[in-house]
Each structure stands twice: as C-alpha cells, then as structure tokens.
C-alpha positions in Angstrom: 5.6 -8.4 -71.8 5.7 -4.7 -71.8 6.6 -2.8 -74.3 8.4 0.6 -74.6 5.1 1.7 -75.9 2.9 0.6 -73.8 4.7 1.9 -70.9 3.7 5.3 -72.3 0.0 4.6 -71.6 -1.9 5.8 -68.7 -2.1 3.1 -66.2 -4.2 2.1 -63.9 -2.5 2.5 -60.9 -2.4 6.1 -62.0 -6.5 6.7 -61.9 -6.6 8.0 -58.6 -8.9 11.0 -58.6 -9.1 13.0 -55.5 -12.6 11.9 -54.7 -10.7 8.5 -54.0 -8.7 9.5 -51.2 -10.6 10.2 -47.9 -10.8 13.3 -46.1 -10.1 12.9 -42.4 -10.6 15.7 -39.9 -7.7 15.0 -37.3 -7.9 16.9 -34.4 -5.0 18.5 -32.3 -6.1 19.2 -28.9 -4.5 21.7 -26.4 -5.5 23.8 -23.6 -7.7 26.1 -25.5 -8.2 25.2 -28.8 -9.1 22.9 -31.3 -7.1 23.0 -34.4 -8.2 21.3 -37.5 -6.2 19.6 -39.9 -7.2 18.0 -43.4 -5.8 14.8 -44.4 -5.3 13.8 -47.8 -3.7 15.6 -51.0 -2.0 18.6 -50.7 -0.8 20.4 -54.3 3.0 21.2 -53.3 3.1 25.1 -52.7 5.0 27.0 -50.5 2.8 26.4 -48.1 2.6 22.6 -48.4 6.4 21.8 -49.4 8.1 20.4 -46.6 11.6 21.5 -46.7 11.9 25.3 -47.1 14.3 25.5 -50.5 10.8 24.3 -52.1 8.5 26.0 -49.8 8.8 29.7 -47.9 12.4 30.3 -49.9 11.3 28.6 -53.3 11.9 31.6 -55.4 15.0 32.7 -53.8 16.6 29.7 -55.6 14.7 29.5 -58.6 17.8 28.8 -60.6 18.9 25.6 -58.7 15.2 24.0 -59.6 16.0 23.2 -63.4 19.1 22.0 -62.1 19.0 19.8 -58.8 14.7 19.0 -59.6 13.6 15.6 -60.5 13.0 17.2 -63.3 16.7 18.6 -63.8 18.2 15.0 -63.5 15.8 13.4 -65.8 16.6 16.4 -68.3 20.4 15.9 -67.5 20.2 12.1 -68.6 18.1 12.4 -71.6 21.1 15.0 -73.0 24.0 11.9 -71.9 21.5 9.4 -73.3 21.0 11.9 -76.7 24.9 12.3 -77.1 26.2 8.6 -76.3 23.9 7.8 -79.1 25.3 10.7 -81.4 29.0 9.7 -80.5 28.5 6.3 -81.3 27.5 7.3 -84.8 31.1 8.4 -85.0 33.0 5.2 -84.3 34.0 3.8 -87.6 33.7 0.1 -86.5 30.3 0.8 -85.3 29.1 0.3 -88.7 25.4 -0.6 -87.2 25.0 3.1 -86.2 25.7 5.0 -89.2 27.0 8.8 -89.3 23.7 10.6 -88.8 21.8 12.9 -91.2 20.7 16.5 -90.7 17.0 15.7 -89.5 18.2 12.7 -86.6 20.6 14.7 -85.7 18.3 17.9 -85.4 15.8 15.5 -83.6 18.3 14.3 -81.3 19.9 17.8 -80.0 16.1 18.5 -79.7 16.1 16.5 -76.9 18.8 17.2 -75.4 18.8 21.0 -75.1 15.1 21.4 -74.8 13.3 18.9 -72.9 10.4 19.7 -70.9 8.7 19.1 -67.7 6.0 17.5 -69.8 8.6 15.2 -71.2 9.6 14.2 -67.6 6.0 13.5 -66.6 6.2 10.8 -69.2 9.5 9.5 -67.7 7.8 8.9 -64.4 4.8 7.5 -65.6 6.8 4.6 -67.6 8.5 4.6 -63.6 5.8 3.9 -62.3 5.5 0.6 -63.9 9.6 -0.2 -64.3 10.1 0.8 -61.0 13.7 2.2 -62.3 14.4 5.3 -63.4 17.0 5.4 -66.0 15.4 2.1 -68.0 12.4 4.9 -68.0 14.3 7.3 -69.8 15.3 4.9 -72.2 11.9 3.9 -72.6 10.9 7.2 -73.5 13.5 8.4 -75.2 13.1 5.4 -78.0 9.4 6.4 -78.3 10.2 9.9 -78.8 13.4 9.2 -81.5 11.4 6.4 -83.3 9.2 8.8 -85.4 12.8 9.5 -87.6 12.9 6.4 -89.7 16.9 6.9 -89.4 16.6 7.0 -85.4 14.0 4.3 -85.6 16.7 1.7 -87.3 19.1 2.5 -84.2 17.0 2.4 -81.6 18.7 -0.6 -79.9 21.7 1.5 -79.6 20.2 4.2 -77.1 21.1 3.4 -73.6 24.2 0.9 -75.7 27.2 -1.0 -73.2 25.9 1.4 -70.3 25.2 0.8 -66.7 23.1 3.3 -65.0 25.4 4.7 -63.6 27.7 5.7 -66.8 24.2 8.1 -67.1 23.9 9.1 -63.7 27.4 9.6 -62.7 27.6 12.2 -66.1 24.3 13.6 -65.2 25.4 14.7 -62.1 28.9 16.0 -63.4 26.1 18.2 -65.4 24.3 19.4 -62.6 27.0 20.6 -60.4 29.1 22.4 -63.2 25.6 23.9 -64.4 24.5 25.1 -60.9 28.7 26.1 -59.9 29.2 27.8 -63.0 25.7 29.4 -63.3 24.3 29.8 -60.0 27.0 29.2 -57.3 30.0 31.1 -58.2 28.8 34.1 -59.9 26.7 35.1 -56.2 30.0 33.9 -54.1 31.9 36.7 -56.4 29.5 38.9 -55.7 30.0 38.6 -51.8 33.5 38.9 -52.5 33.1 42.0 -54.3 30.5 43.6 -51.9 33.0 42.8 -48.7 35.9 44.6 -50.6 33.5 47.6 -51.2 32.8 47.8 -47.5 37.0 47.2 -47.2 37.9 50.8 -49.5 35.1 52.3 -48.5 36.2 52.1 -44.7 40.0 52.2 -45.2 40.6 54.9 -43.3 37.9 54.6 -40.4 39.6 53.8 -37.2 38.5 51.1 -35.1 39.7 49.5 -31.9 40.8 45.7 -32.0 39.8 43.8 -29.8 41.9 40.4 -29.0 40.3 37.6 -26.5 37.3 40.3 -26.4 39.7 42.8 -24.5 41.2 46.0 -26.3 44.1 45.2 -28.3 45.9 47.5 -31.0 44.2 49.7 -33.1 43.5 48.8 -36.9 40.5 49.9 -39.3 37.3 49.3 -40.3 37.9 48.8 -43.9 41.3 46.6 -43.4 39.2 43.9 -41.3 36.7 43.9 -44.0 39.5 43.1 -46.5 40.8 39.9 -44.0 37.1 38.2 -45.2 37.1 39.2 -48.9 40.7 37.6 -49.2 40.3 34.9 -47.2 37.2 33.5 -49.3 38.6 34.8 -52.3 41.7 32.1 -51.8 38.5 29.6 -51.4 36.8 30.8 -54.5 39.6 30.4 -56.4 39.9 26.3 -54.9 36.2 26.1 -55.7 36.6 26.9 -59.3 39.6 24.5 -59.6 37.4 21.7 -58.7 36.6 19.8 -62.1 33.3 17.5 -62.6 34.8 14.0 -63.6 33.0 10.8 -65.0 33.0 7.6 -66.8 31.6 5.9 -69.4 32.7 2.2 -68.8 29.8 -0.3 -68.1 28.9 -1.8 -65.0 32.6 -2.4 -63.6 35.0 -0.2 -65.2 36.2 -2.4 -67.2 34.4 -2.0 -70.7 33.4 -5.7 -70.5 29.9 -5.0 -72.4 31.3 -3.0 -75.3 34.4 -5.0 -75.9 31.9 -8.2 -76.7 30.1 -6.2 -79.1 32.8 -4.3 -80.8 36.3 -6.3 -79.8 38.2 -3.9 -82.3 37.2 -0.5 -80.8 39.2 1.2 -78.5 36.3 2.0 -75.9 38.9 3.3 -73.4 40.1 5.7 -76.0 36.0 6.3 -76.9 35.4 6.6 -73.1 37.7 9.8 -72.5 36.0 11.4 -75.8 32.9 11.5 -75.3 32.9 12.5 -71.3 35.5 15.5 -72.6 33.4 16.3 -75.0 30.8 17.2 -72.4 33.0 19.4 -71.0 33.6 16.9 -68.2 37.3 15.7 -66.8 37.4 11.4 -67.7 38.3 9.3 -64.6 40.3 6.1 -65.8 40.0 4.0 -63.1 36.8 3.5 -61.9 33.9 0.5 -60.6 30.6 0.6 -61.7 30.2 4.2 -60.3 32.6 7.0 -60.7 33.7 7.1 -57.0 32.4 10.7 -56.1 35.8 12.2 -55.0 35.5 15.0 -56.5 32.4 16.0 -55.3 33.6 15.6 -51.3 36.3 17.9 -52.4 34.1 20.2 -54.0 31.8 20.2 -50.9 34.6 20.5 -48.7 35.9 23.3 -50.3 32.5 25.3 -50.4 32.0 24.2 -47.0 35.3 26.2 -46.2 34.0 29.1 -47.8 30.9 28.9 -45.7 32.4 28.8 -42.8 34.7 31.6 -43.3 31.3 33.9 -44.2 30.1 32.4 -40.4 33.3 34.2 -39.3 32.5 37.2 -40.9 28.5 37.3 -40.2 29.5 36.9 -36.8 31.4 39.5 -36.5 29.5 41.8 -38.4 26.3 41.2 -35.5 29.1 41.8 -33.2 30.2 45.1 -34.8 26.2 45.4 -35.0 25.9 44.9 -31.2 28.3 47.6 -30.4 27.4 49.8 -32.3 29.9 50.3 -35.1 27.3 49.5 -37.9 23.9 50.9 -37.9 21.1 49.6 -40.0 19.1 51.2 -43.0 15.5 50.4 -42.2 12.6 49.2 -44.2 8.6 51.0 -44.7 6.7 48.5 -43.4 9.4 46.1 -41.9 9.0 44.7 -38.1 11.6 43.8 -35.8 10.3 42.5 -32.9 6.1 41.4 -32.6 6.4 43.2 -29.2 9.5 45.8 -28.8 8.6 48.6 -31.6 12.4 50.2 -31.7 14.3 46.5 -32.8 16.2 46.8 -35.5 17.4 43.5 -35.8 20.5 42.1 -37.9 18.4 39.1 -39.4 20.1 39.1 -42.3 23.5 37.8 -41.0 21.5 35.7 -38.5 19.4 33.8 -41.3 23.0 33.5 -43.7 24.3 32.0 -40.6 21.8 29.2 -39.7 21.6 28.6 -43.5 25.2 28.2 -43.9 25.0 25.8 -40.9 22.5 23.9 -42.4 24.4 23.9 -45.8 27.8 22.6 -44.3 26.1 19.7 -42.2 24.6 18.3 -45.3 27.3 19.2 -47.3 29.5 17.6 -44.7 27.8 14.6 -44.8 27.9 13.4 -48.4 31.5 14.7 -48.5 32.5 11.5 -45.8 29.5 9.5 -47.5 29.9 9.5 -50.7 33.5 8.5 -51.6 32.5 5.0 -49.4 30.9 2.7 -51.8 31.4 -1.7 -50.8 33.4 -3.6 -53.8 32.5 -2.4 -56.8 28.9 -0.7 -56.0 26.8 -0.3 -53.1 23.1 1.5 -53.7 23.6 3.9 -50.3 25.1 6.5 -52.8 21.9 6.9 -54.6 19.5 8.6 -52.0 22.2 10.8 -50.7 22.9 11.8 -54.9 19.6 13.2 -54.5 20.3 15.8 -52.3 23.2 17.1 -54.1 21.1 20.5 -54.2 20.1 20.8 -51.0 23.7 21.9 -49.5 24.3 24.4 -52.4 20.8 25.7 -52.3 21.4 26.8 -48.4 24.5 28.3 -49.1 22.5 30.4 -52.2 20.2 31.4 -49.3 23.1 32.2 -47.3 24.9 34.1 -49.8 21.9 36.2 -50.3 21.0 37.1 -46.9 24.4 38.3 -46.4 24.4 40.2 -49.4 21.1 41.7 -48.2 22.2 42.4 -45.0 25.6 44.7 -46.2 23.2 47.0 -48.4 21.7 47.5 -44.7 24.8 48.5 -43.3 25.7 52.3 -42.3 29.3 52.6 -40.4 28.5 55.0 -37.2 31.8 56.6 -36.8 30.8 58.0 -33.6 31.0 55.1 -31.4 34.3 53.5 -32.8 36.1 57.2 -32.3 34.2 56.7 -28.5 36.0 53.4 -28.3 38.8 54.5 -29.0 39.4 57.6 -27.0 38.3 55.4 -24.3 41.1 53.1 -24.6 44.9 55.3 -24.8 45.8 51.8 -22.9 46.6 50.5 -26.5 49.5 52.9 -26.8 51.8 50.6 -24.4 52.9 48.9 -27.0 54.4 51.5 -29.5 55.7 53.2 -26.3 57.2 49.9 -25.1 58.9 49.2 -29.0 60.3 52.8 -29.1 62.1 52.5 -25.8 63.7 48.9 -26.8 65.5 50.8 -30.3 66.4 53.2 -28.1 68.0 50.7 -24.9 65.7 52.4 -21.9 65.3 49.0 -19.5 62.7 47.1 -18.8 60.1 48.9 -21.6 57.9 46.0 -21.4 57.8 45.9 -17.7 57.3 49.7 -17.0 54.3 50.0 -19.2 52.9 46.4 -18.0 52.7 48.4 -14.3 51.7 51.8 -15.6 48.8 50.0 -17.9 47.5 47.0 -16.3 44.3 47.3 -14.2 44.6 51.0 -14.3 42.7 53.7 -16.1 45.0 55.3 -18.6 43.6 58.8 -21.1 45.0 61.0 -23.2 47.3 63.3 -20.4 48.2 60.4 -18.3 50.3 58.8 -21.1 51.4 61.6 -22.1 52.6 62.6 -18.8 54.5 59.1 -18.9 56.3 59.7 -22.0 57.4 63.0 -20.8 58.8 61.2 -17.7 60.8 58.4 -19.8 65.0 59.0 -18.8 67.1 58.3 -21.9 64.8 58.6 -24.8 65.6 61.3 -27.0 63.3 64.3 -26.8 62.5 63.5 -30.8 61.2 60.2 -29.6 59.1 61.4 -27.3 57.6 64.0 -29.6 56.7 61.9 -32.2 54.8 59.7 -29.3 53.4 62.5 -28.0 51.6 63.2 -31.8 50.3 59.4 -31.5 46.5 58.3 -30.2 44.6 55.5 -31.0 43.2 56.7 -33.8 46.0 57.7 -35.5 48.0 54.2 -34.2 46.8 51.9 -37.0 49.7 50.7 -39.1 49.8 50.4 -42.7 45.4 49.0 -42.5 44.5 51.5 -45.1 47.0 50.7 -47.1 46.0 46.9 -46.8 42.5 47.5 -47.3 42.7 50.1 -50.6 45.1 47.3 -52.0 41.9 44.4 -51.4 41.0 44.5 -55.2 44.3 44.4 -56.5 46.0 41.7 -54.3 42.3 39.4 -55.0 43.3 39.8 -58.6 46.8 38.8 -58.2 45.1 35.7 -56.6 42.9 34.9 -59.5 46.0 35.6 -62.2 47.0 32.1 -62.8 43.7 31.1 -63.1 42.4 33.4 -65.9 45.6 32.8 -67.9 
C-alpha cells in the first residue's frame, strides 16, 4: 500500500524525457504554401498557451496567476488545511491535539503564508499517483509537518472530519476575496475615478444629445460622463457587499464525522469559528458543498458592471466616430496594416469583446453553479476551475478602457458645429415658455415650424418675435438662448459626480 512517503518519490510514470515523445512534421496544405508544424511538447509560453489570459495578455494579469493558478488553489488549501489543524488544537475536548508550541505553530503558518510553486510541484506529483487532488495535499502536507516531533504526533488530525469540499469550498472563498479585494476592485475604482475626471473636466462643454440617433435637447460633455461613473459606482458599491461564505461540516452538512469522534463538542458552534476566523461569512445550512450562491451573485453583480462599461465604451467610439473625442497618438503605433492616417479606438473595442467574453463565462457559472443533484453532484468541479477566467477578462477590460481615456482629447470644435447646426432643439423651451404663459397650441405651432424643416439661428428668432401674447420679457430672454447655452443644470450634475459617488459609498465606509 502506498504510503504518504512514498508518494513523494519520483515515479515512473513521470520519466518521460523529451527524446521519448516523437516528433512529427504535419503538414498544412493550401494554395501556395506549405506550412510546417511540430508535434510534440511545447513549454507553455505566450506563444504556446492556449487561452490568451495565459498567453499574449499573461502579464497584463499577473496578479490573478497566484490567485486563480493551479498553483493558487493548491496554496489556498494548504493555508485551510494548516489552520483547521491549528483550530483544532483549541478545542478543549480535543485532548488528542494539544495546544501547540511556539516551533509547530511557527512550522505550520510557514505553510500557510509561504508556500511555493515548488511545494505545489510535489502536490501534483503525489496526484499523479492518487489521482485526487486534495488527498495530495494532505499527503504532502503530513510529510512536510512530520519533521516537528509535536506535528508528527498529530499527524492523523490534518485533513480531520473533512470532506473535500469543506477545503475547496474555503479555498475558493480565499481566492475570490483575495483577487476582489486585491485585484478586482481597486482597478474598477480606478475606472470610476478616471470617468468622473473626464465628467469635471468637461462640465461645461456643450454637446448635442441625441435621442433615437436624432437631435434631441442639449446637455454636456462632462454631465454624460458622470451618468457612467454613477451608474457603476451604485454596482461597485453591490460588488463589495458581496461576502465569500463557506462551511466546515463534512460530507453532508451535517457534522456526522466529527460528532462520532468528539460527541461532546459543539462542531456547529466550532464550524462558524473557524470559517469567521478566515475572514469568511459561515453558511449554516449546507450539503456536502457550500451551494455557490454567493458566487452567482457576485458574478451577476460584476457582470452588471460590465455591461454598463459596454454602454459607456460604446458610446465613447460613437463620440469617437463623430468626432467629439480625438485621439493622442503613439511613436511607433499602427492603425491600420494598409490605411497610414487610422487612428483607431482599439482600446474601447478590445475592453468591449473582453468584457463580452467575461460576462458569457461569468454568466454561465452564475446559472451553473448554484444547481448541484441531492446533496452533491461533481459538474461543479470543472466549472470551479474557471473561476478566474471571467474576472481575468474583465481585468483586461478594465485596463483597456482605462488606456483608452488617457487617449482621449475633447475636440470642442465639432460638438459647437453640432450644435449651431441644430437651433431645432430650441422647440422645446419655446413650446414650455408659451404653456406658463397660456399662448395655444405651443406644442403644435413649433411641431409645424420645426419638423422636416431647416431651422438656424434668425429663423427662430424671427418666430419668437412673431409669438402674440407672450410678454416681450419672455421673448427676450428666449431670444438670449442657443444650443449651447440651452443645457440645464448638466454642469452642475457633473461638478457634483465626486461628491454624490461619496454619498453612495457613506453607509458602506461607516
């Protein structure tokens, strides 16, 4: 029978030099060339990796690798594994794992707070021959603890009363406040923050609205910039409300294992401790997994974020289209392999098929994962895996847009073009100040002097002038009105951004 030890050895089945595997030259024929392709072992690169988070955009999410990585959830459940062990040390009717001394304690938050790739390599060598990954870590994690002679005693307690999935369900909790805490939140704030730059910054440039693609009332630059930093601001703020939660209670929620073992402990109570204790919110009722809610409505509500920043790249590349926003450009940069003058918006295009990407996966283990049959089904486990993936095209996203609003340089030109183009707008404070004032059929009167026809600057003038029963004071103070000048209280709204995002976040920095 295999032993713990033993596992640790190199086996066999792990001799497999390159000179082993054969080298194949497959051939890809088309109508001009042949194209060679070597078969066999490729080192993962960027070149080689096949998804692009590991491959061409690898080091734009460096910081997600320690997390989401093989490596990251192996590190993740050595630390549950290292502190279940430590909190049962606690338990006074445990009287088999004593309080711990300076040195296994030392040892043991060792391991939890630094363990290395080269530690994981071990894990999946001892996989190889288990062919399950948690009993690997377990493996490994006795070998490592047994050269403390305190440890040593105890070593049947590491992995004590769990399932797998008291470790994985925890680990993950780990990973995603990690990653949200560290990685996720801190670069969404920083979108947020860049947007309601753009928003003062532009408060009081002018800009013609356009409703249903056709010109509609005049409102600024800076306001509609403030519209997106609030609205994702609000989902921030739901984000960051979302708490990890887990369970520690064997393999059907019901603390069967322990309560043999230690009948007089209150493992319920034990339970909500130790998952508190790592910072994570304790579920109650659960099966043998902890069902994952929590996660769909974290996706969801990132998702929601997402999408919102879709809204605004796409209207950005709109505002780029017409020429609102120019475009700082880059020494050395190409924007088109044929047309020399392209200046493209890539930015916002590349955060919008990432943040596509990001919400269909995202998407997907929000309506997957909170299914599991009875009390556990395995389909959870590959889609766990990708927990990283969503988030790490929403980093991507988050960048690129971030990216693309240093580019950005307002051209007030065109949008006062726009606008002097379009005195049609003015109908509707024209048709408002002639209702206070009683003159019949406002609405009506403009609809036929406006609609289909050409209207500038003396031709609505000239039908203010001509407006019976509306008192020459009215009429001046329309006359003083364009639609530059006809914007509301926008720069108000947009100076204010900071301040009302602040209000937003009061309650939740109490």
């Amino acid at each position: 029978m295999a032993t713990s030890s033993s596992l640790l050895k190199p086996s066999p089945r792990m001799g497999i030099s390159r000179k082993h595997i054969p080298h194949q030259r497959v051939c890809m024929r088309n109508n001009r060339s042949m194209v060679a392709v070597q078969a066999g072992h490729l080192e993962l690169s960027e070149l080689t990796a096949v998804g692009p988070l590991d491959g061409r955009y690898g080091s734009k999410v460096g910081g997600l690798k320690s997390i989401f990585s093989e490596y990251g959830l192996i590190r993740f459940r050595v630390a549950v594994e290292c502190r279940w062990l430590q909190h049962l040390s606690t338990i006074p009717q445990v009287e088999e794992v004593p309080a711990l001394g300076k040195d296994a304690s030392a040892l043991l938050d060792a391991l939890a707070t630094n363990f290395t790739v080269e530690d994981a390599m071990l894990v999946k060598n001892v996989e190889r021959t288990t062919n399950h990954d948690v009993k690997a870590v377990e493996y490994v994690l006795k070998e490592k603890i047994s050269a403390n002679d305190e440890l040593k005693r105890i070593l049947e307690f590491v992995h004590f009363a769990c399932t797998s999935e008291d470790v994985n369900n925890l680990s993950h909790a780990l990973m995603l406040k990690e990653a949200m805490e560290g990685e996720i939140l801190p670069v969404m704030d920083q979108v947020i923050e860049s947007i309601s730059s753009l928003a003062i910054e532009n408060a009081d440039v002018p800009m013609l609205s356009r409703t249903h693609g056709q010109t509609a009332s005049p409102t600024t630059l800076g306001k509609e910039m403030s519209v997106f930093a609030y609205r994702l601001a609000r989902q921030r703020k739901q984000i960051a409300s979302i708490k990890p939660f887990g369970k520690m209670a064997g393999a059907v929620g019901n603390y069967n294992a322990h309560m043999s073992a230690y009948p007089d402990v209150d493992w319920q109570q034990e339970a909500e401790k130790f998952v508190t204790s790592l910072g994570i919110e304790w579920n109650p009722y659960v099966t043998q997994i902890e069902p994952h809610d929590y996660i769909a409505e974290m996706f969801d509500a990132v998702a929601r974020f997402n999408t919102i920043l879709i809204d605004f790249e796409r209207d950005v590349w709109s505002y780029i289209s017409l020429g609102y926003f120019k475009q700082k450009t880059i020494a050395g940069e190409v924007g088109s392999s044929t047309m020399p003058h392209k200046v493209n918006p890539i930015d916002f295009e590349n955060g919008e098929g990432n943040l596509g990407i990001a919400n269909a996966t995202m998407a997907h283990m929000a309506g997957k994962l909170p299914i599991s049959r009875w009390q556990r089904d395995l389909t959870d486990s590959t889609v766990l895996r990708n927990l990283g993936v969503g988030l790490g095209h929403s980093l991507l996203a988050y960048q690129s847009t971030l990216r693309g609003i240093g580019k950005l340089l307002v051209a007030e030109a065109p949008l006062a073009e726009d606008l002097n183009n379009s005195w049609e707008v003015l109908a509707e404070p024209i048709q408002t100040v002639m209702r206070r004032y009683a003159v019949e059929e406002p609405y009506e009167k403009l609809k036929a002097f406006t609609r289909g026809n050409t209207v500038n600057k003396e031709s609505m003038q000239t039908f203010v002038d001509g407006i019976d029963d509306l008192p020459e004071e009215a009429k001046a103070s329309l006359r003083q009105l364009s639609p530059a000048t006809y914007i509301g209280n926008a720069a108000a709204q947009a100076k204010d951004i900071k301040n009302k995002i602040e209000e937003l976040y009061a309650d939740q920095r109490r």
